[in-house]
Structure formats: structure tokens, C-alpha cells
N, C-alpha and C positions, 0 to 999 in steps of 0.2 A: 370100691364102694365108699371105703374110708377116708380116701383122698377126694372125690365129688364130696359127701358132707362137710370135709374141711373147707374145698373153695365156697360153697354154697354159705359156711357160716361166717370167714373172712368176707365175702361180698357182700352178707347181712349187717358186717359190723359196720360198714360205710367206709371210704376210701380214706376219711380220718383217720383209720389205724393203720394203715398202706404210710412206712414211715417217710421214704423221699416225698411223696404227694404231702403228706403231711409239714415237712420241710419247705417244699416249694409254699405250701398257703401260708404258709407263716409266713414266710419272707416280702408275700405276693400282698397279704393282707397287713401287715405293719407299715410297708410305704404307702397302700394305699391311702392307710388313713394320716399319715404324715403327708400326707398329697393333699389331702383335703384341710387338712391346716392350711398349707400355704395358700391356697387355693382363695382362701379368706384374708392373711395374714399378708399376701404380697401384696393387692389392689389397695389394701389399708393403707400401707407404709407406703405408695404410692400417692394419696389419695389424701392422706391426711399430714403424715410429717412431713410429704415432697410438695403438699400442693400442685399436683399436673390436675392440668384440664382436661375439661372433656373430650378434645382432640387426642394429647397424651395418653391417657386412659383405656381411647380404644386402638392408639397403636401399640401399648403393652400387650393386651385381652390378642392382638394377633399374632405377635410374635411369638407365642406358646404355639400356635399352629401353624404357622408358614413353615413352617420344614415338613410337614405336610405336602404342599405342593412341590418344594423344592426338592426334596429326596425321596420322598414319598415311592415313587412306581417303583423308582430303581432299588429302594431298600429290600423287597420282595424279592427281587431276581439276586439279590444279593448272598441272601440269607438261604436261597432255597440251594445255591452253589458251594456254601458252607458245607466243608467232610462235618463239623460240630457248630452245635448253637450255646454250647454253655458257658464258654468263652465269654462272649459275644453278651450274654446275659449281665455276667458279673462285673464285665467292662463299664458296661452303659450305666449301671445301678454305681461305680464309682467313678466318675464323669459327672454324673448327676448332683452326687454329694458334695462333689468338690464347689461346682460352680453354685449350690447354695450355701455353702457355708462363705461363701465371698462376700454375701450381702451381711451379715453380722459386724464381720470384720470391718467392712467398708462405712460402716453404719458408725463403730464407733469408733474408728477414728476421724470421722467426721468428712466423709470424702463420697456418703453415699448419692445418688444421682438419677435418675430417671433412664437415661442412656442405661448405666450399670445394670439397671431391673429389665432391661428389655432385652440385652446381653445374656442375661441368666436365662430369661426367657427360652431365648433362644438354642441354645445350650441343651437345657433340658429336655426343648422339644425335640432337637435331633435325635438325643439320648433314647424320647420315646419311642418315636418312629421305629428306630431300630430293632429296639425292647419287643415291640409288639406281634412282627410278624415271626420273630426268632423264638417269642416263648410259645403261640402259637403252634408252630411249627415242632419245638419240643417237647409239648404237651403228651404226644403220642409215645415218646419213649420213658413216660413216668407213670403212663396208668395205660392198665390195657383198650385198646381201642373202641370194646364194647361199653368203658365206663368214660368216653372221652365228653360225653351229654353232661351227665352227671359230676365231673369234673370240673366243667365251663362254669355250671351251673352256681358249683360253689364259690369261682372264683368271683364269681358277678355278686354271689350272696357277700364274697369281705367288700365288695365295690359300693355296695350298698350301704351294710353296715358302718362302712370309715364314711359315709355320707350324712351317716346317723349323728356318728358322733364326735367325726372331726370340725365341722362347725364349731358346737360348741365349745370344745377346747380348746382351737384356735381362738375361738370368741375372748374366753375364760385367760390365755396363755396374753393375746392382745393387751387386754387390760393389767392382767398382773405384771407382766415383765417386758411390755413393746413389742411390735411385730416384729421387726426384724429379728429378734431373740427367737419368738415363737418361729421362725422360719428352721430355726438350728434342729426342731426333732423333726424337720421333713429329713434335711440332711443324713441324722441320724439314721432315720428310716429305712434309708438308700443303704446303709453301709449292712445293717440288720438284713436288707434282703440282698444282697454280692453276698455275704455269710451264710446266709442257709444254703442258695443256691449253689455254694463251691462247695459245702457238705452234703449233695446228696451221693449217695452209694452207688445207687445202681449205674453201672459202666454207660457212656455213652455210645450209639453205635453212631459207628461211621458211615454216611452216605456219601456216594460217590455223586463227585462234583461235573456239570454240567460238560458234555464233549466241545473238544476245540473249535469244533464245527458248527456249534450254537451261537445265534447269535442273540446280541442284548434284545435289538426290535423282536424279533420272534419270540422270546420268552415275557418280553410287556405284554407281547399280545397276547399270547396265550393266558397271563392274570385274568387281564380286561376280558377278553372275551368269554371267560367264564363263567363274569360276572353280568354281563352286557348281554351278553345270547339267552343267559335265563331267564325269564321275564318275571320270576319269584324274587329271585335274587336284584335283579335289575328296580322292580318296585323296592324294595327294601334298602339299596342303596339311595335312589330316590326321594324315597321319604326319609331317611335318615339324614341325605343332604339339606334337603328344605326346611327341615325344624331345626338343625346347627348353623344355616346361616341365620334365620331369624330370632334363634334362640343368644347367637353370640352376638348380636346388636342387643338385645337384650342385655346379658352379662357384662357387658362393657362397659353400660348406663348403670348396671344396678347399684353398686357400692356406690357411685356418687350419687346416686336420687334419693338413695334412703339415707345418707349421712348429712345429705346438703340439702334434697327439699322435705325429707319426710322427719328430720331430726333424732334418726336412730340410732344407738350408740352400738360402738362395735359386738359386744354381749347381745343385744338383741337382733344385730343383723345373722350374727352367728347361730341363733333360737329359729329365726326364720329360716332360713338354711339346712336347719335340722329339721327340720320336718319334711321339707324334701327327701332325708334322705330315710325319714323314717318310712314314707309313702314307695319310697326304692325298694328298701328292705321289706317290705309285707308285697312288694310286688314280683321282687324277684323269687319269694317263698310262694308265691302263691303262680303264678307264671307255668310249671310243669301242670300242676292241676286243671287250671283253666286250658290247654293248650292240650291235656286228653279230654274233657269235655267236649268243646267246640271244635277241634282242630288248630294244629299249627298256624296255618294260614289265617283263620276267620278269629286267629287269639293276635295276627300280628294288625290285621283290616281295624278291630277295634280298639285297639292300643292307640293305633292313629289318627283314632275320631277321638278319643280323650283329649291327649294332648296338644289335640291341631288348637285346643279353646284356652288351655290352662294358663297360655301368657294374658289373657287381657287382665289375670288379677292383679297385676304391678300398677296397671294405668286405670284404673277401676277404684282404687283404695282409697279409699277418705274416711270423712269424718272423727268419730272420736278415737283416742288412739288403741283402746281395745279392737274397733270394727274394723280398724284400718290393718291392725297386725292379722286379726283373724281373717279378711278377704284374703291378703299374702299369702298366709298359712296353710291355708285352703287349697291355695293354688298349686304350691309350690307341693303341698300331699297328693294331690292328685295328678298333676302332671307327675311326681317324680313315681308314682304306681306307674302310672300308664309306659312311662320310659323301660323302667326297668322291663314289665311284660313286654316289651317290644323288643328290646336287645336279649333278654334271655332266649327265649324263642326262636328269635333273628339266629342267634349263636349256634342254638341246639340244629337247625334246621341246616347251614351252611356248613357243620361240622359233619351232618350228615351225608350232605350231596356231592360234595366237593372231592373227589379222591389226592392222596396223602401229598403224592410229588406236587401239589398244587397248590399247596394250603399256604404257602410263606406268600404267594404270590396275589393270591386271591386277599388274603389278609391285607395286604399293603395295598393291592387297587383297589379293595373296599374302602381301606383309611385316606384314598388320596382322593375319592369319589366321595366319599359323607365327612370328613375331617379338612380336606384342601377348601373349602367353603366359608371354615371358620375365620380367617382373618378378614376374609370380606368382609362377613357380616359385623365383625367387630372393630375392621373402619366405618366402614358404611354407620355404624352405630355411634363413632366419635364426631363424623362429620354431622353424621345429622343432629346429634348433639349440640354441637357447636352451633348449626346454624337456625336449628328449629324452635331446640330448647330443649330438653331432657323427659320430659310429659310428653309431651307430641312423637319424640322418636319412640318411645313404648311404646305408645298407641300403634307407628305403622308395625312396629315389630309384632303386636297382637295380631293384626290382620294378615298382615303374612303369613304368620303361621297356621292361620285358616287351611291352605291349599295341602298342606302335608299327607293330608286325607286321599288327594285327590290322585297321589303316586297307588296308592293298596286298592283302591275303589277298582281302579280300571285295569286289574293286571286278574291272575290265576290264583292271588293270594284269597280269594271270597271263598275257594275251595278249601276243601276239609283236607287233601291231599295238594299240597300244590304246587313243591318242586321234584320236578327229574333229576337224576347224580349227573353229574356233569364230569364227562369226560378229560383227559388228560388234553386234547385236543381242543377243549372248551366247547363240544356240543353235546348237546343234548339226550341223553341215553334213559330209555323207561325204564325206571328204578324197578 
């Protein structure tokens, strides 16, 4: 009796006092927000001391994501063949650092380049790919399975939070001492989270690695079809896809439209970006409650009517420069709510359905299915740049993202209950 009131009041106390969980969010939640610096602080030092065009521009904005496409399916089947994933963690988190602290250096000894930043780019993003489905994947052996919702949840609460407030101190770091400098505490970040993650305690176990007799096609398909045969999970890949290609022709224009036609300086591009991430963080807190209210499903259907609208504030903004920050501001709060309640949710729901030997896999052909789209749209966003003009490509990217809606409308997701667990085989089992 006295052991249940113990677990009952460590489970009251929240998984924050659970010390490796506790280790991992630190580590998880300090790069994100050194993520979000750069995130501001690279397209600057591009943008403004490098002078690239709007072509340039949006082949940087893709090179963060083509490793996506490029390693993307196989990263999954990678990691899921892994005896350990922690390795694997601390690796990629120092990989990552190295190749940002390259831009500093490169910077001042006067050698830095557009090429170099899309290198970095590059780099990284492999790093992430990798990072994703492996920590994923090792979430289960750091908090018990029944807290694995609640877990996610937090991790998406520091994704939010570093949304809050790595703008503006990228913004703030920008101005005071150069981007390329401010690039140094993403670096840093990276090295904070290889550090925690190599201190956590509890032993990792070893899962036995895939039989000689499997082959690579058969365990891609087994991802995809997990994802693909569920028609919850298939709408949510779906609309996730449609709003990051249109949202990254977006992102690719935005630091030049607001430096070059809206005349806004780094500080306040950084303010506008912060409210995104405040609209994140009251979304992501608020996400579990709406999502026992209405349902999973009918919490993800209206996530995706918010956000299908919230790009036309960029091309919408004028007049005086109060009304023009605040339509932005607007925007950028309310799409970044409606995101986050779509990916918490999203998370909670796929964490749910998905059985364990599946989840490196499914995580990577989710990321290679709503993430391999991004560089598209962020050519697709330099060319149409280049040829249209930077006003007019927001506009198509507003309209495009119209349709986003149109993945959740027509799928199981309007139901209150609306995915089935999805088999090891990738079909369909009544939960």
C-alpha cells in the first residue's frame, strides 16, 4: 500500500523530478532554443552581410531540409536496427556543433560565403534527421510507457517556449555582437545537449537488431505503410505536408521582405517571430485540454482551419508601421497556436497508435512525407522571388495554404475517436 502511494505521488510530482527525463529536457530544451537563434541569425548573415538574392536565399531555406528527402526513409530503418540509440544521440548533437562553429570562424577571418552557409546547412540537417527518429525511438526507455504522451508533450512545451524567446535574443545577440557570433550559442547548445544526454543513468537496454533475412524494401514499407494505410495518420501527414511546403516558400521570402521591402531591422524582425512562438507556447499548454474537450481528431480537423488562413498576414500588412507589425503579429500568434495544437496532438495520437518496434520508422517516414517537401517550397519560394517579385510570391504562398484544411476535412480525423493502433505489419487493428 505504501509503495502505490509512493508511485502515485512521484507521478503527481510530474516527470520533471524523474532525473534522466529531467536531463534529457534540459539538454533537449537548451538546443532548441540555441536553434531558434540561429534560425534568425543565419538567413541575416546571409541576407544582409552576404548580400544573396532571392534565388540564394531560398536555396539556403532548402538545404536545412533536403536531407530530408535524401536520408530521410533510410534513417528509420536505420535506427530502428540500432542494439542502442544514445550513441547515436550524442554523435549527431556533436557534428552539429562543430559545423556551426565553422561559420564564426569563417566569418572572421574573412573567408565566410554563401556556399559555406548552405554546407552548414546541410550538415545539420543530416545531423537532424538522424537526431529525430533515434530520440524518438529512445523516449520509451526514459520514462515509463504510460507517461510517454505527457513526455512528448513537454518536449514540444521547450519547442515552443525556445520559439518564444530565441527570436528575440537572436534578434537582441544580432545587433549586439553580429550574427555570425550569435550563431556561437546554437553551437554551444549542441554541446549542452551531447552533455546531458551522455549523463543520463539509467542503463540503456539493448534491442536486438533486425534478422539477416530482412530486407531494407521491406522494413521502408513496413514505415510507410503504417503511415499510409491509416487514414488518421495519412490526413495528418498530408496536412502537415501542404502547410511546410507552402509555409517554406514563405520562410525563405520572409527575412528579405521585412529587411528589404518592409524596412525592419533585425530586433524587430526577431519581436515578430516572438509572438509566433508565444501563440506556440499557449498552444502547446493549452492542446491536452482542448483535445479532452472535443477530441483528438476534431482538436487536429480545427488546428487546420486556423492555420490553412494565418499566412495571408505577411502579404496583407501595410500602412502605418504600428498596423503593419500588429497584422504580422497577429498572424504569426495565431498560426503559431494553431501549429502547435496540431503537432501536440498529432504526437500524442501517433505515440499512441503505433506499436514500439515501429516508431524509428514511422518517425522518419512521417519526417520524409511532411519535411522532404520543404526544400521545394523554399526553391519554389526563391524562384518565384526572383521572377515575380517578393509580394506576389506571399500572396501564392497565402493561397496555398488554403488547401491544408482539405487533408483533416475529408479523412476519420472529424471523429472524436479516430485512429486505430497500427500493427507491426502496418494494418490496421481496433484499438
Amino acid at each position: 500500500m505504501a509503495s502505490t502511494s509512493l508511485a502515485q505521488m512521484r507521478k503527481a510530482a510530474g516527470l520533471g523530478r524523474e532525473r534522466d527525463f529531467r536531463r534529457l529536457w534540459l539538454g533537449y530544451s537548451v538546443s532548441a532554443l540555441g536553434s531558434e537563434v540561429t534560425v534568425l541569425a543565419l538567413p541575416v548573415t546571409a541576407a544582409v552581410l552576404l548580400g544573396a538574392s532571392a534565388l540564394q536565399m531560398g536555396v539556403l531555406t532548402a538545404a536545412a531540409t533536403v536531407p530530408n528527402l535524401a536520408i530521410g526513409l533510410l534513417a528509420g530503418v536505420w535506427v530502428d536496427r540500432l542494439p542502442r540509440r544514445r550513441p547515436l544521440l550524442v554523435t549527431t548533437d556533436l557534428a552539429s556543433a562543430a559545423a556551426l562553429i565553422s561559420i564564426p570562424l569563417a566569418w572572421w577571418w574573412g573567408a565566410l560565403s554563401i556556399t559555406q552557409l548552405v554546407v552548414v546547412e546541410l550538415a545539420v540537417g543530416c545531423a537532424r534527421v538522424l537526431f529525430r527518429p533515434a530520440c524518438q525511438s529512445h523516449l520509451p526507455q526514459v520514462v515509463e510507457r504510460e507517461d510517454l504522451t505527457r513526455a512528448s508533450g513537454h518536449l514540444r512545451a521547450s519547442d515552443s517556449a525556445a520559439m518564444l524567446a530565441g527570436p528575440g535574443l537572436g534578434g537582441l545577440l544580432v545587433q549586439a555582437v553580429s550574427a555570425p557570433v550569435a550563431i556561437l550559442l546554437d553551437a554551444g547548445s549542441f554541446l549542452v545537449s551531447a552533455t546531458c544526454i551522455r549523463s543520463l543513468r539509467r542503463p540503456e537496454r539493448r534491442t536486438e537488431p533486425a534478422s539477416a533475412d530482412r530486407s531494407l524494401r521491406r522494413e521502408l514499407g513496413e514505415g510507410l505503410s503504417a503511415v499510409l494505410r491509416n487514414p488518421s495518420l495519412r490526413a495528418i501527414a498530408g496536412s502537415a505536408a501542404n502547410l511546410n511546403l507552402f509555409g517554406m516558400l514563405t520562410m525563405a521570402l520572409f527575412v528579405a521582405y521585412a529587411t528589404r521591402v518592409l524596412d525592419l531591422s533585425a530586433g524587430m524582425v526577431g519581436a515578430i517571430v516572438m509572438t509566433g512562438g508565444a501563440g506556440a507556447l499557449a498552444g502547446a499548454l493549452a492542446a491536452p485540454r482542448i483535445a479532452a474537450a472535443i477530441g483528438e481528431g476534431r482538436a487536429i480537423v480545427a488546428a487546420t482551419v486556423v492555420f490553412s488562413f494565418a499566412l495571408f498576414a505577411l502579404p496583407l500588412a501595410g500602412g502605418p508601421r504600428w498596423l503593419e507589425l500588429g497584422v504580422i503579429g497577429a498572424g504569426e500568434l495565431v498560426g503559431g497556436f494553431a501549429v502547435m495544437v496540431f503537432d501536440v496532438t498529432a504526437a500524442g495520437l501517433t505515440l499512441q497508435v503505433v506499436v514500439p518496434e515501429l516508431l524509428g520508422r514511422v518517425s522518419s517516414c512521417s519526417a520524409f512525407l511532411t519535411q522532404g517537401v520543404k526544400p521545394l517550397g523554399a526553391l519554389a519560394g526563391g524562384v518565384l522571388g526572383t521572377t515575380l517579385g517578393l509580394h506576389e510570391a506571399l500572396w501564392i504562398a497565402a493561397a496555398g495554404a488554403t488547401t491544408t484544411m482539405v487533408w483533416t476535412f475529408l479523412s476519420p480525423l472529424r471523429r472524436r475517436d479516430a485512429a486505430p493502433q497500427t500493427s507491426s505489419h502496418g494494418n490496421e487493428n481496433a484499438a
